[in-house]
C-alpha positions as CSV (number, residue, x, y, z in Angstrom):
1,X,13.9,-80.9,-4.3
2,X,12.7,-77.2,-4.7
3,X,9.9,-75.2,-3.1
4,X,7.9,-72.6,-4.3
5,X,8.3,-69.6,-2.1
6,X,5.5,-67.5,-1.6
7,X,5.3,-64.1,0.3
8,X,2.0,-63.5,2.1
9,X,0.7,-59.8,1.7
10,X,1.0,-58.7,5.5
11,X,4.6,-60.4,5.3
12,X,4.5,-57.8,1.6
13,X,3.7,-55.4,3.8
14,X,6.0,-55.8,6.8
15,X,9.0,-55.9,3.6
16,X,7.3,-51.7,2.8
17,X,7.1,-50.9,6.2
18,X,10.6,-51.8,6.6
19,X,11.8,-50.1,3.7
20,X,9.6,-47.0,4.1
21,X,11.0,-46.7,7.7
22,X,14.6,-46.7,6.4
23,X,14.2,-44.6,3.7
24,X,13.0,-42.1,6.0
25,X,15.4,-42.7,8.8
26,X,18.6,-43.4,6.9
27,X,18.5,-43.3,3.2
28,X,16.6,-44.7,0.0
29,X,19.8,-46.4,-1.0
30,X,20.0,-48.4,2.2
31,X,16.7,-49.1,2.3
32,X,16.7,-50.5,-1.3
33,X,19.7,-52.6,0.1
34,X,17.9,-54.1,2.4
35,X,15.2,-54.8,0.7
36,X,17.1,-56.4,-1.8
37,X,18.6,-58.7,0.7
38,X,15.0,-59.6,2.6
39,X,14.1,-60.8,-0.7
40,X,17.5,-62.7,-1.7
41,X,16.9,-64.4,2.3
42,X,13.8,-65.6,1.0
43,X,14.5,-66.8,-2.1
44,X,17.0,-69.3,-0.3
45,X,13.7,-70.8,1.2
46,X,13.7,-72.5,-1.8
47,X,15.9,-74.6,-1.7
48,X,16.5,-74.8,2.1
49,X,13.6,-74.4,3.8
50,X,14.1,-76.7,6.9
51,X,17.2,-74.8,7.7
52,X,15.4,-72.6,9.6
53,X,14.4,-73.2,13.3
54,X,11.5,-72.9,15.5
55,X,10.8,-69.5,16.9
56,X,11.2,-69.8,20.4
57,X,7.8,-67.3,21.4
58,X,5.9,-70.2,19.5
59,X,7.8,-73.0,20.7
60,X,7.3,-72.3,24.5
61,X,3.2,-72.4,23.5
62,X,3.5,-76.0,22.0
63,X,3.2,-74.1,18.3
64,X,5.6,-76.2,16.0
65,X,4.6,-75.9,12.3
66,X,6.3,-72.4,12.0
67,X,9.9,-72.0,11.2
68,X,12.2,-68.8,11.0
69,X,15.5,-67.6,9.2
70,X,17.4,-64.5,10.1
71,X,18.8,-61.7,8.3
72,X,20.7,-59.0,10.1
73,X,18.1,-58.2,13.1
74,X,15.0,-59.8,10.9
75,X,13.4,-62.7,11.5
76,X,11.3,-64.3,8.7
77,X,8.4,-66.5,10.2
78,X,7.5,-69.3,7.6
79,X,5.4,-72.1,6.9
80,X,6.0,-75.1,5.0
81,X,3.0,-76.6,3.4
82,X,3.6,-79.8,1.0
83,X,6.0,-78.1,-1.6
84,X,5.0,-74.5,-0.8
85,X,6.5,-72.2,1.7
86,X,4.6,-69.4,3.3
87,X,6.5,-66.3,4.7
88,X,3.7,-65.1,6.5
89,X,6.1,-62.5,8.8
90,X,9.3,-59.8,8.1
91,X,9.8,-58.6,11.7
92,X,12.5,-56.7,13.5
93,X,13.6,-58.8,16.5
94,X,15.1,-56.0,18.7
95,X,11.2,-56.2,19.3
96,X,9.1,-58.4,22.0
97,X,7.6,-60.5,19.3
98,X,5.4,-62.8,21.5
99,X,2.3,-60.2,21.1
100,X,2.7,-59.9,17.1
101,X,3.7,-63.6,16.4
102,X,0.8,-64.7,18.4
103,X,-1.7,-62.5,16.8
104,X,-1.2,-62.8,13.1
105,X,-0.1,-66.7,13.3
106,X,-2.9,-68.0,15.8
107,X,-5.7,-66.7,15.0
């Protein structure tokens, strides 16, 4: 069974604020690079998209429909809806994510 993966646009815009921030901190190359594999990390929601686990900030609140998958030090936050999967977050997690995850899931 496949899913169709979509990418929200503040999870559109957490993939340019990623990239812009590399670009201008290390190089366009490696921030193509990394782009490329964001997107390639998503893409495998399609097929696998309860390989991902439960983020912890959301699982210590009782919050259990969100799932996330890692790539390097990103975490994607999903949903799975039916057949659909939501990436509704791209986030750095050398951050404290409580604040951010609670703020654009929850409300």
């Amino acid at each position: 069974m496949t899913f169709d993966v979509h990418v929200t646009a503040e999870a559109q815009g957490d993939l340019l604020d990623v990239c812009l921030y590399i670009a201008e901190n290390d190089s366009p190359e490696k921030a193509e690079y990394v782009l490329d594999k964001l997107e390639a990390t998503c893409a495998k929601l399609e097929y696998a998209p309860m390989k991902g686990h439960l983020p912890p900030e959301l699982e210590r609140i009782g919050v259990d429909n969100y799932r996330e998958i890692h790539w390097k030090p990103y975490r994607l936050i999903y949903e799975i809806v039916d057949r659909d999967v939501y990436v509704h977050a791209v986030l750095d997690g050398r951050r404290d994510l409580q604040a951010v995850l609670e703020q654009r899931l929850l409300r």
